[in-house]
N, C-alpha and C positions, 0 to 999 in steps of 0.2 A: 401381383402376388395377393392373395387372396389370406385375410386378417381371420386371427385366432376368435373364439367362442369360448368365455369361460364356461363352466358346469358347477354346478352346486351340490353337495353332500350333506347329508347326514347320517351319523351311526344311529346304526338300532343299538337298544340297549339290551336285548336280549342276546341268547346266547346256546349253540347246541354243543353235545356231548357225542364225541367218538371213542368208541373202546375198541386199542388198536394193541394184539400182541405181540407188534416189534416195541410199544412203546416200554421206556426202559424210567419214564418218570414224565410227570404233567408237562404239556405243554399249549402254545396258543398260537394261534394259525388264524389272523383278519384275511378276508377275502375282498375283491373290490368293491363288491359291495357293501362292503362294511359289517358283513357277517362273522363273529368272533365264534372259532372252533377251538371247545376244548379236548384236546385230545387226553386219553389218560390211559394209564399200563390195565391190561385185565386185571379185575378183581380190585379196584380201588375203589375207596369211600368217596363215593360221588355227594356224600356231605361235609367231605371237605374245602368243594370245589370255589363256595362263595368265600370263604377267606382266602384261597388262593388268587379270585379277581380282585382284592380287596389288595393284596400285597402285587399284585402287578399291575394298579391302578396306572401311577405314572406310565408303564409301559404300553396299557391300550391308550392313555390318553397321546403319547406322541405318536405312536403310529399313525393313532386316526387325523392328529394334524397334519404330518408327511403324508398320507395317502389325499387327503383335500388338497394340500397343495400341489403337488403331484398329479392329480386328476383336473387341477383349475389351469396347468401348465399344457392340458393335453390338448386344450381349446375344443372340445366337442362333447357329447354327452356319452361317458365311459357308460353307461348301464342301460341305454337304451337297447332294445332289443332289434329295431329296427331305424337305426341313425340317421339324420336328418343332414347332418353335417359330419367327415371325416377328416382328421388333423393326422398330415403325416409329418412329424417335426423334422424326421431324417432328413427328409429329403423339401423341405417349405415346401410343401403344398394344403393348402385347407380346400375338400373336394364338399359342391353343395349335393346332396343325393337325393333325388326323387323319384317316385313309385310310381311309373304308369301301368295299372292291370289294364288285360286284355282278354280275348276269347282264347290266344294261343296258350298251346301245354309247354311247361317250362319256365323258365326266367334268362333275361340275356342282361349283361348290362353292359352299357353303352357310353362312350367317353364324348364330351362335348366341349367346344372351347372354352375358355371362363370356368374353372376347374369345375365344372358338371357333369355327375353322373346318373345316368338313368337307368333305372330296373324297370324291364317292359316284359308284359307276359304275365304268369301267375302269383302279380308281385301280393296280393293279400296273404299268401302262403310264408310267415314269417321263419319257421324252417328252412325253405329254399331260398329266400333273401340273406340268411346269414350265410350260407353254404357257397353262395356265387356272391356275394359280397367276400368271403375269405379266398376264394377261389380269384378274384381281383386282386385282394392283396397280396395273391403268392404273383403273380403274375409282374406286378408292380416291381417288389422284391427281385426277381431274378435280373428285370430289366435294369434295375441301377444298382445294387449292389456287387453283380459281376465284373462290371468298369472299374467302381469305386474300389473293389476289392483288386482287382490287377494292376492298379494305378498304385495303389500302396505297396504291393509286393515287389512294384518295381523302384519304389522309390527306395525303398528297406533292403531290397535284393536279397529277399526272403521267399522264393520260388514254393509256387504249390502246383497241385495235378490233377485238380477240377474241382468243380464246388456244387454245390443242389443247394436248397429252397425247402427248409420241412416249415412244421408250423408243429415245435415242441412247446409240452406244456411250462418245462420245470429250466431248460436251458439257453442259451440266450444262440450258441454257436458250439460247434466241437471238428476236432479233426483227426482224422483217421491215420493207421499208420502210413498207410499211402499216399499222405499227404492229398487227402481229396478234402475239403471245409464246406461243412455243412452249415450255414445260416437260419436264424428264425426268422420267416415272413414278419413276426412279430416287431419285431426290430424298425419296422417302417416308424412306430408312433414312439418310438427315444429324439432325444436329442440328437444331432453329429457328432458333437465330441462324443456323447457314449456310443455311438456306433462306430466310429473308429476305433476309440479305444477295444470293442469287442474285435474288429479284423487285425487288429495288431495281435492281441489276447492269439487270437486263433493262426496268424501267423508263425507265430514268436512258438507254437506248437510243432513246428515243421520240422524242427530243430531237438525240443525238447518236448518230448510226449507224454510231457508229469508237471506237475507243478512244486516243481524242490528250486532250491537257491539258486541254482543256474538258472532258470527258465524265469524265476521272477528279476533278476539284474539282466539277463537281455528285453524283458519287457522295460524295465525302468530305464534300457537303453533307447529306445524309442518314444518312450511316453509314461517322462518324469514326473506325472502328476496321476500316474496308474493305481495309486494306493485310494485317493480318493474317488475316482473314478467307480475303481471297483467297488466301494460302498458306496455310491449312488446306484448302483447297479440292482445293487439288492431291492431297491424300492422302486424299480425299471415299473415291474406288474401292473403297478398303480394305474399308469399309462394306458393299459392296453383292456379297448373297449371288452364290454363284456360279449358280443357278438361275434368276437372270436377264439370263444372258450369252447 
């Protein structure tokens, strides 16, 4: 088993403005990089903005402590553009990755014992390294979450009727009335527990295709600790390098 890599952060202290006409009143949006977006309704006094960082001090300050910690959990460098090292916690594996360029057009990457991986071909092209580097991690994804996902539904006997592999920006899993479950490749760099708890989540949909009081007491039938789960969850992104944005 190949051992975790802490990463080190810092926030910038600066800060951009979005004027978005759904907004309906100020709000703040850190990105993994540690980039704080203020977002704000059209037509607002963008000279209010510095007393509004000012009263939401506390709140940039813990976010950006959960997102360090959170990102020092992830054991590899979330913001590299071209990763050195990949930590997938779902599933323990920390993969070492290195770049062999060549003459050939393309990029392939290649799995080798002693969890290494290799990008051979036009690997100086850091566009096409992240493309077949995510392209690996959807592949990863389907291979173990398909088991792990049918192994629960039989433990639960909570039947579903196929699953896909996307790579959403904003969702973690969702399920169709057809009971098909769609996964986020994303998903590889959480914890277990919070990836179960996400196949339960989406299970526990098969049944109830909303989230009202029946659908959350059969979740908390399976997974009595789903309340805090689910607020870990919210702070899941942190996790997930920037190379797969």
């Amino acid at each position: 088993m190949c051992s975790a890599v802490a990463s080190h952060f810092e926030m910038s202290p600066e800060y951009s403005v979005r004027e978005s006409p759904k907004a309906k009143h100020v709000s703040l949006k850190m990105s993994i990089q540690g980039n704080l977006e203020v977002i704000i309704p059209k037509g607002f006094d963008q000279k209010r903005i510095p007393e509004i960082l000012q009263q939401k001090q506390s709140w940039i300050e813990r976010v950006t402590r959960r997102m360090v910690t959170q990102q020092a959990l992830a054991g590899s460098d979330v913001l590299a553009d071209r990763p050195e090292r990949i930590a997938l916690q779902a599933i323990a594996e920390n993969w070492q990755v290195d770049y062999s360029p060549n003459q050939k057009s393309g990029i392939r990457a290649k799995e080798y014992s002693g969890c290494r991986l290799i990008l051979e071909g036009n690997a100086e092209n850091v566009e096409d390294c992240k493309t077949v580097l995510q392209q690996w991690i959807a592949h990863k994804a389907r291979v173990h979450f398909a088991p792990w996902l049918r192994s629960i539904s039989r433990d639960l006997a909570l039947p579903f009727q196929g699953i896909s592999i996307r790579q959403q920006k904003t969702i973690w899993g969702s399920c169709s009335i057809r009971k098909t479950i769609s996964l986020n490749s994303k998903l590889l760099f959480l914890s277990p527990s919070l990836v179960r708890y996400v196949l339960i989540h989406e299970l526990c949909h098969t049944i109830h295709l909303n989230h009202s009081r029946d659908f959350w007491a059969l979740v908390g039938t399976y997974e009595p600790d789903y309340e805090m789960l689910d607020a870990n969850l919210r702070d899941a992104r942190y996790l997930v390098p920037w190379w797969m944005e």
